[in-house]
C-alpha positions in Angstrom: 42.1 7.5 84.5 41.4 6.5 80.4 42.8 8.9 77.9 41.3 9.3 74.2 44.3 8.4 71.5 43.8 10.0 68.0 44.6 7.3 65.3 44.4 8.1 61.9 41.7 8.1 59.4 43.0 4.9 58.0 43.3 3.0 61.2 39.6 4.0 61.9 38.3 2.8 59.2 40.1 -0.8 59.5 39.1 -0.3 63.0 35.3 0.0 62.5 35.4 -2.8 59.8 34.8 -6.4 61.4 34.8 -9.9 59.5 31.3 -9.1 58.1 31.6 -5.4 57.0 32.4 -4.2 53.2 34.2 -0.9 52.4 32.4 1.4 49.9 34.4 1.5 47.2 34.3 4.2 44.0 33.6 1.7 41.3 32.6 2.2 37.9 29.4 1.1 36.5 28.9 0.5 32.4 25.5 1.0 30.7 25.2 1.2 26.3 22.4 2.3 24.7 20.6 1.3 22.6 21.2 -2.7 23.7 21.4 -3.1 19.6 22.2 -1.8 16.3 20.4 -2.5 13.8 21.2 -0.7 10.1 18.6 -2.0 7.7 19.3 -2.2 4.3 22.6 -0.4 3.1 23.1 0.2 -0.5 26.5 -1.4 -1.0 29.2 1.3 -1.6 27.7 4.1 0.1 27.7 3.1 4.2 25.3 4.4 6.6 26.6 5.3 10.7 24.6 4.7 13.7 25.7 5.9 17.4 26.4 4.0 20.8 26.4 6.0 23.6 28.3 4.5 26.5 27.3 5.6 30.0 29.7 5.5 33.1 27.0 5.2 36.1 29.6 4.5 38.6 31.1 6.2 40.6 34.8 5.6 40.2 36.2 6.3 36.6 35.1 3.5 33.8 38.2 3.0 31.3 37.5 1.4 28.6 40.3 -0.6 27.0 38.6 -1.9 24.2 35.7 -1.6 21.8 36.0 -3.9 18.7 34.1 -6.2 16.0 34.0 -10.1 17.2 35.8 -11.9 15.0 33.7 -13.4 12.3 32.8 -13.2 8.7 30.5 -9.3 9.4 33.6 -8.0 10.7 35.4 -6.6 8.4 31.9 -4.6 7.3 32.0 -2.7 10.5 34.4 0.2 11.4 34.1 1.5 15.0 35.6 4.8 16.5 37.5 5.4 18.9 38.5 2.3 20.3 39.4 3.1 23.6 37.8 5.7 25.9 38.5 7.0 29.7 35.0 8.1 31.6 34.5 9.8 34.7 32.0 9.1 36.8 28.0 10.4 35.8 29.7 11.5 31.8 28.8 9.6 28.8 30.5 9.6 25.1 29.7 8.4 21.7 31.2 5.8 19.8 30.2 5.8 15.8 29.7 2.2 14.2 30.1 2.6 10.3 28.5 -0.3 7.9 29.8 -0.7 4.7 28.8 -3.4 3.0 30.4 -5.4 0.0 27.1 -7.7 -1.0 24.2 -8.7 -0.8 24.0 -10.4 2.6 23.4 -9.9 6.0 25.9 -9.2 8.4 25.2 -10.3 11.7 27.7 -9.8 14.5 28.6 -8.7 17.9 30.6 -5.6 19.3 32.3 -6.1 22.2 33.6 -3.4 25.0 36.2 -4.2 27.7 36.1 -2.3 30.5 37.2 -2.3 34.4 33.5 -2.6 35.5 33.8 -5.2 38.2 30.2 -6.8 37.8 30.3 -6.2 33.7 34.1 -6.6 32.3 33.0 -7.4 29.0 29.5 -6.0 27.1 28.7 -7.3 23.7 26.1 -5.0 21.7 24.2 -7.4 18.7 25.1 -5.2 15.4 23.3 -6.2 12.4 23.3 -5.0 8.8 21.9 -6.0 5.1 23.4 -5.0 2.0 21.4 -4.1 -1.0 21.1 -2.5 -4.3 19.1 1.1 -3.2 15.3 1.2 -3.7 12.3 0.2 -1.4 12.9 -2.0 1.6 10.0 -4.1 3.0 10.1 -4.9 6.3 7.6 -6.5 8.8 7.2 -6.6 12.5 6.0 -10.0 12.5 5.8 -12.8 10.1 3.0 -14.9 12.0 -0.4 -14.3 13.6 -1.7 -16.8 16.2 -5.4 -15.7 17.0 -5.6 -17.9 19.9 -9.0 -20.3 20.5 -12.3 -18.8 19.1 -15.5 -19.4 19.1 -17.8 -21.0 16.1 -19.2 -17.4 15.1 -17.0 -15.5 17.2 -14.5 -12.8 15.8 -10.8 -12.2 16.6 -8.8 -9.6 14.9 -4.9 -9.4 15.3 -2.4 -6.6 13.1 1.2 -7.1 11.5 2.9 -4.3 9.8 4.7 -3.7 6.4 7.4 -0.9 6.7 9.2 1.0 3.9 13.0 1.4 5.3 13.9 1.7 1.8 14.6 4.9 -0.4 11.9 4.9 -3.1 8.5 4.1 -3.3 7.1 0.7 -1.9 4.6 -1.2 -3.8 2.3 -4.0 -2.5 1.6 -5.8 -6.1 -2.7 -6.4 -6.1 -1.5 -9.7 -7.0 -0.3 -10.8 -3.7 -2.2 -14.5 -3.1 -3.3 -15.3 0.0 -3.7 -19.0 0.9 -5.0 -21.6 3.2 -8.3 -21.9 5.1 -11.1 -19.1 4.1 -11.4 -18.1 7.8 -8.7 -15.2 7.2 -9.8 -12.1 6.1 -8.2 -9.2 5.8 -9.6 -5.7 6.8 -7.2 -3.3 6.0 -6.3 -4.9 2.7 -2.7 -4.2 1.4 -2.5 -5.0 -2.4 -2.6 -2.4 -4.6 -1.1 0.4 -1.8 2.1 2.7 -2.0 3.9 2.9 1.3 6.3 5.9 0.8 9.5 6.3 2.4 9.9 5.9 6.3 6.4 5.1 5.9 4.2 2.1 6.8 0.8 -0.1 6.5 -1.1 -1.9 9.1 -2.5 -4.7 8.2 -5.7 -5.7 10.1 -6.3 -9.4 9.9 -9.7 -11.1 11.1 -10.1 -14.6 12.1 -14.2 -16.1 11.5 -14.1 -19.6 12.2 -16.3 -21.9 10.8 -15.8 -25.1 12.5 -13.5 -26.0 15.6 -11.4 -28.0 14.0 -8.6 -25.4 13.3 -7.5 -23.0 10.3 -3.7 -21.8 9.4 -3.1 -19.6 6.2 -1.1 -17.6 4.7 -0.7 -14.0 3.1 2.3 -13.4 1.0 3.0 -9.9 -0.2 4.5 -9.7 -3.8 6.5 -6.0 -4.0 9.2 -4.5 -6.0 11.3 -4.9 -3.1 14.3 -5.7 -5.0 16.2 -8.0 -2.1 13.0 -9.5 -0.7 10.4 -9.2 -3.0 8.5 -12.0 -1.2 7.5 -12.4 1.8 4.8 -14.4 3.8 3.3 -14.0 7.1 1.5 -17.2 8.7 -1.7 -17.4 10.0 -3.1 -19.7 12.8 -6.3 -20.0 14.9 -8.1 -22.4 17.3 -4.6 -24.7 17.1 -4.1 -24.6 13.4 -5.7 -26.7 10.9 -4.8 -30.3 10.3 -6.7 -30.8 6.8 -6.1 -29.2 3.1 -7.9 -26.1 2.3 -9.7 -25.5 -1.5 -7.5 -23.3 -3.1 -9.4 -20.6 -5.3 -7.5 -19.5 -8.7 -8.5 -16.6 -11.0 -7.5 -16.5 -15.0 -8.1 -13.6 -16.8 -6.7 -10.5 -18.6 -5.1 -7.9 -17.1 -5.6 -5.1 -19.5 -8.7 -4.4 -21.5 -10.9 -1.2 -22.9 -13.8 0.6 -22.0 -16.8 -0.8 -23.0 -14.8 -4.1 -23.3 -16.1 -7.4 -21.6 -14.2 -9.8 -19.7 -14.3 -13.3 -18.9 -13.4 -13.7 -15.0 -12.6 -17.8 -15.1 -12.2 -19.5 -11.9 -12.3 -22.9 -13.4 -8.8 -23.9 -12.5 -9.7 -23.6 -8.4 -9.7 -27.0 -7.4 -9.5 -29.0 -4.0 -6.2 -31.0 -2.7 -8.6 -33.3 -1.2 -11.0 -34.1 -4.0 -13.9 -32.7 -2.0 -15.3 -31.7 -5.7 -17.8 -30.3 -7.0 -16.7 -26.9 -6.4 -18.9 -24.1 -5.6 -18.0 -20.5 -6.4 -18.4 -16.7 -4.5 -17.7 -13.8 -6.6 -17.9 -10.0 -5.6 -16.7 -7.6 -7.7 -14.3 -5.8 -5.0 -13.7 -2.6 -6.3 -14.0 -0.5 -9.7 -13.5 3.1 -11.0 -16.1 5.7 -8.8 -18.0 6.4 -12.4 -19.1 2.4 -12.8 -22.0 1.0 -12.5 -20.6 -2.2 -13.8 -21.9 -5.5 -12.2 -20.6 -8.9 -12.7 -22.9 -11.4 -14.9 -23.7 -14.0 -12.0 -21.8 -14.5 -8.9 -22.2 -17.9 -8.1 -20.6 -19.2 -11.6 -17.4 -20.6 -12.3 -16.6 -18.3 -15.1 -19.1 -15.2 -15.1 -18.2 -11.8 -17.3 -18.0 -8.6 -16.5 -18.6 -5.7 -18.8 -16.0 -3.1 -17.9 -18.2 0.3 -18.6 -15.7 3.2 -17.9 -11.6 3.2 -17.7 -10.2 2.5 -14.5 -9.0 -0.4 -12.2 -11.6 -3.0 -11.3 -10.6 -6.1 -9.0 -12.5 -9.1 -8.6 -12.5 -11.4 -5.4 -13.4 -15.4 -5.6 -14.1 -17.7 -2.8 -14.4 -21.3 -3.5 -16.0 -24.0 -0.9 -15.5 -27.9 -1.3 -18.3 -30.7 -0.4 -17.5 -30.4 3.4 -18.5 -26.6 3.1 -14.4 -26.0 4.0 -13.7 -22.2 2.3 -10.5 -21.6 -0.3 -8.8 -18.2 1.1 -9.9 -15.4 -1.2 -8.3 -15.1 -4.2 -8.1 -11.6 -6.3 -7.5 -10.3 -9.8 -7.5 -6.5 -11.5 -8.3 -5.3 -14.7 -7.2 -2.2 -16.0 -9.5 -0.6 -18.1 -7.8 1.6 -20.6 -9.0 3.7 -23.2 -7.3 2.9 -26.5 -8.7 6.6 -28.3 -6.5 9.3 -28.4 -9.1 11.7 -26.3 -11.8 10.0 -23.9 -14.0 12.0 -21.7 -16.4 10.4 -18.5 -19.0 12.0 -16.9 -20.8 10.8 -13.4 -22.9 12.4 -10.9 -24.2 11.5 -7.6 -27.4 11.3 -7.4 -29.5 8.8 -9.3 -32.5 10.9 -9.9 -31.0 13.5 -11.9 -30.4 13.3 -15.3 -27.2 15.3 -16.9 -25.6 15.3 -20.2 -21.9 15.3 -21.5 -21.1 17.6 -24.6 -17.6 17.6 -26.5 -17.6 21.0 -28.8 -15.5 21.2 -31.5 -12.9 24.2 -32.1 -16.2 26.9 -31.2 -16.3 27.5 -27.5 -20.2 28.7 -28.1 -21.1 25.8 -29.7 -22.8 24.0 -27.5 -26.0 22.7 -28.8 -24.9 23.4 -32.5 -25.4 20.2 -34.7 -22.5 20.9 -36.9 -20.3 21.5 -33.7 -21.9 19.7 -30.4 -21.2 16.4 -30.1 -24.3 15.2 -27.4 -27.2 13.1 -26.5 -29.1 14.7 -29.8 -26.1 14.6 -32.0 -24.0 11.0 -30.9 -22.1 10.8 -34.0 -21.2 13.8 -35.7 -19.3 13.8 -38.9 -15.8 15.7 -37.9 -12.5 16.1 -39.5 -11.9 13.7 -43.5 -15.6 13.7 -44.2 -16.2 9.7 -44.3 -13.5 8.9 -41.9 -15.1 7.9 -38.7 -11.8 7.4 -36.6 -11.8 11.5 -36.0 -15.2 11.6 -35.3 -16.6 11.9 -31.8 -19.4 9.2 -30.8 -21.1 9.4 -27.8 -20.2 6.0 -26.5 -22.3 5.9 -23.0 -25.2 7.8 -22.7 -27.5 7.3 -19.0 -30.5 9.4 -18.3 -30.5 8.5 -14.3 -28.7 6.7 -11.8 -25.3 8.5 -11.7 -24.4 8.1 -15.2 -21.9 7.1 -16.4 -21.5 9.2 -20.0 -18.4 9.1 -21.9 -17.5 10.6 -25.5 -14.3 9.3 -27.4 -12.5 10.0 -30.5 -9.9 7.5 -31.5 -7.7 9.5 -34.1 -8.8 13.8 -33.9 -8.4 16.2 -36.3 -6.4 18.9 -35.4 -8.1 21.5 -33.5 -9.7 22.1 -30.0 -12.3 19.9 -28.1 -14.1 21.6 -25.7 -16.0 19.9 -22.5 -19.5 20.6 -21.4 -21.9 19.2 -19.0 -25.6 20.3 -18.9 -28.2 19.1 -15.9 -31.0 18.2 -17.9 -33.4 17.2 -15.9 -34.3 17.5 -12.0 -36.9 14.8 -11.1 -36.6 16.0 -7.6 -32.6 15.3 -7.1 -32.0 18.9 -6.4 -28.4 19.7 -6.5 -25.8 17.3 -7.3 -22.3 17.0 -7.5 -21.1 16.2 -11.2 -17.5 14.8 -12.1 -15.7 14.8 -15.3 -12.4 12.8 -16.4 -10.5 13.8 -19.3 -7.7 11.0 -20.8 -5.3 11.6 -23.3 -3.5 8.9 -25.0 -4.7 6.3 -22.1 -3.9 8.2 -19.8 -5.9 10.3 -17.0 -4.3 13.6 -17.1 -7.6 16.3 -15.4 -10.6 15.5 -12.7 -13.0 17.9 -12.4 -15.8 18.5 -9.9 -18.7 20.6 -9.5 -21.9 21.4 -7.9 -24.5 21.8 -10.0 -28.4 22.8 -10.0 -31.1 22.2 -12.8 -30.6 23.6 -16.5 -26.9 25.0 -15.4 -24.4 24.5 -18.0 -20.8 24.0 -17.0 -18.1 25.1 -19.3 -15.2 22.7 -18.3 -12.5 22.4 -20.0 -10.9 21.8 -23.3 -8.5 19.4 -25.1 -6.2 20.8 -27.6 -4.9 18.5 -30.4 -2.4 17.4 -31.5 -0.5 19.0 -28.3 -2.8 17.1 -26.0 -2.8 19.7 -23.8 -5.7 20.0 -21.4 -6.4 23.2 -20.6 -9.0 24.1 -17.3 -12.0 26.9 -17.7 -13.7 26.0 -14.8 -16.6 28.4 -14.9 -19.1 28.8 -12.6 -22.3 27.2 -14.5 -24.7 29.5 -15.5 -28.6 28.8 -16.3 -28.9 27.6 -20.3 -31.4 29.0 -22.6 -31.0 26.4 -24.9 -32.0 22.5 -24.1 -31.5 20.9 -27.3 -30.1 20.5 -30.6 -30.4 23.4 -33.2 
């Protein structure tokens, strides 16, 4: 006869537990989050704080017996707290990692956590930091493109983008050059742009090959990042290119007037190679939305432009050696600024109609008065020191289709009040249209206005009070004119 013995729960288990049979243990299990740190630009003396949290997944309790800087020359910029902690299993805590840095560098470093995990005694986090002097901070995701292999004729497009981590303003100078082969092109153009704070640009690149021999280029961005005001991103397709590209170079002014013409030279472009003569692509990229501006001939070396209203205007210039190889495209802006104390543009958007600008001195009603209306039948009134033609008004553009543009200017006014009127003059089918006027003071663009207008309205607009230089809005809903010329 067998009897049952009762052993204890300790014998059982060493019992049931052969050669090849592991006891489950409560064991702690460490995770961190995020697996970096990474704090950007820091202005020095101020110190920015980003957490760790530190997850026991275990079951058993996780103590943690150290959490500390790796010795090195970032160090001493970090500050983490606490040092130590005690987790119970499924709880998590935060540990604060301060950066203060002392100059302008990067600090690069680890943090390391010691711990009783079994499988992960000792973690180390990558912390990284950059000190700097305050402003905008550019930053890119990638400072190289590889488009791969392509076809002759084929299109690939790939993106990088420019981030602002800073805290002011970011700005891409129009400047930025752009080098190598001409295959590169770049959609979603930054120069000229504002990225704001926190904000960001995506740049969309396209890559046309000509030939299958290769192409690599460059596009460096010029900013008023103060730490890094430079910074290039490479460009590679089909393998990269093994030969020199021509390398396109525009010399002009920056700065001009209204009315002013320029001389765009490209005559300093030239090819490593000596694959000369040259020959030249110009396209006049972008100017103000009143222009109607053209450059002189677009295949020359040096061709002129004839800047007809203020505003920005860029010009782009390709060049292509003997072999048909292109430069990368090279650009250049011109401000056009008006150097009279009051300048007023008029445009319209449809090139049938016909409207004009009037500038009315000190009489609101004045319009169409000879003495007072300054207008397509009165260009050049005598205002102000009788003989003194720097306060008088001339009517500097005057178009009679197409858009316009009209502008009026008065380099050096008399005291008093200028007041701004457009009339639609004349129909010849363009029914209604949307008319625009600008108003600058001292150079400067201080009022847009816009409005829809119909044949023979008159739109009171606005009105320029000197010497104050205040610009004061009417606005009025145009009315029908009973009056179409000069009395």
């Amino acid at each position: 006869m067998s009897r049952r013995v009762a052993l204890p729960l300790v014998g059982l288990l060493l019992a049931a537990c052969g050669p090849d049979t592991n006891i489950n243990r409560l064991i702690p299990d460490m995770a961190v989050a995020p697996e970096s740190l990474d704090f950007g630009r820091v202005v020095i003396g101020e110190g920015g704080t980003l957490e760790l949290q530190i997850v026991n997944a275990g079951a058993g309790p996780l103590s943690i017996s150290d959490i500390s800087m790796a010795d090195g020359p970032a160090a001493a910029a970090y500050t983490v707290m606490p040092a130590q902690l005690d987790l119970d299993a499924s709880s998590s805590e935060t540990v604060l990692v301060t950066f203060e840095p002392d100059d302008l560098t990067t600090y690069s470093g680890e943090l390391l956590i010691g711990s009783n995990d079994p499988e992960r005694p000792l973690v180390a986090v990558p912390v990284t930091g950059e000190g700097g002097n305050g402003g905008p901070d550019l930053v890119l995701d990638k400072t190289s493109l590889d488009f791969g292999d392509v076809e002759v004729g084929d299109s690939e497009t790939a993106v990088f983008t420019i981030r602002n981590q800073g805290d002011s303003p970011l700005v891409i100078e129009a400047s930025s050059p752009q080098g190598g082969s001409g295959a590169f092109t770049a959609v979603t153009d930054p120069r000229g742009e504002t990225i704001g704070v926190n904000g960001s640009f995506t740049v969309l690149m396209e890559y046309t090959p000509e030939t299958t021999d290769g192409d690599e280029g460059t596009f460096t961005l010029l900013s008023n990042d103060p730490d890094d005001p430079e910074l290039t991103v490479s460009l590679a397709g089909n393998g990269g290119g093994v030969s020199s590209y021509p390398v396109a170079i525009i010399a002009g002014p920056t700065v001009g007037a209204p009315s002013e013409t320029v001389i765009m030279d490209g005559t300093g472009s030239y090819d490593p190679g000596g694959l000369t003569p040259l020959t030249y692509s110009w396209t006049l990229l972008e100017q103000p939305e009143a222009s109607i501006a053209t450059l002189s001939n677009t295949a020359l070396s040096a061709p002129f432009l004839t800047m007809d209203t203020a505003g920005s205007y860029t010009v782009a210039l390709q060049v292509f050696n003997t072999d048909g190889v292109a430069s990368a495209t090279a650009l250049h802006t011109v401000q056009a600024i008006p150097a009279d104390d009051v300048y007023v543009l008029l445009s319209w958007d449809e090139d049938d109609a016909d409207l004009d600008l009037h500038l009315v001195r000190d009489d609101a009603g004045g319009t169409w008065n000879l003495s007072a209306d300054c207008c397509w039948c009165n260009k050049n009134p005598d205002w102000g020191t009788g003989g003194d033609s720097s306060d008088d008004p001339l009517l500097a553009l005057d178009a009679d289709h197409g858009g316009g543009p009209e502008s009026i200017h008065i380099s050096d006014p008399a005291d008093g009040e200028y007041f701004v009127r457009v009339h639609y003059f004349q129909d010849d089918g363009a029914g209604q249209v949307e008319a625009t006027v600008r108003v600058y003071v001292a150079g400067e663009q201080v009022e847009v206005w816009r409005r829809d207008m119909t044949h023979n309205e008159l739109w009171e607009v606005g009105y320029v009070r000197w010497p104050q230089g205040f610009v004061v809005d009417e606005d009025e809903t145009p009315y029908a004119s009973d009056v179409r010329g000069c009395q």
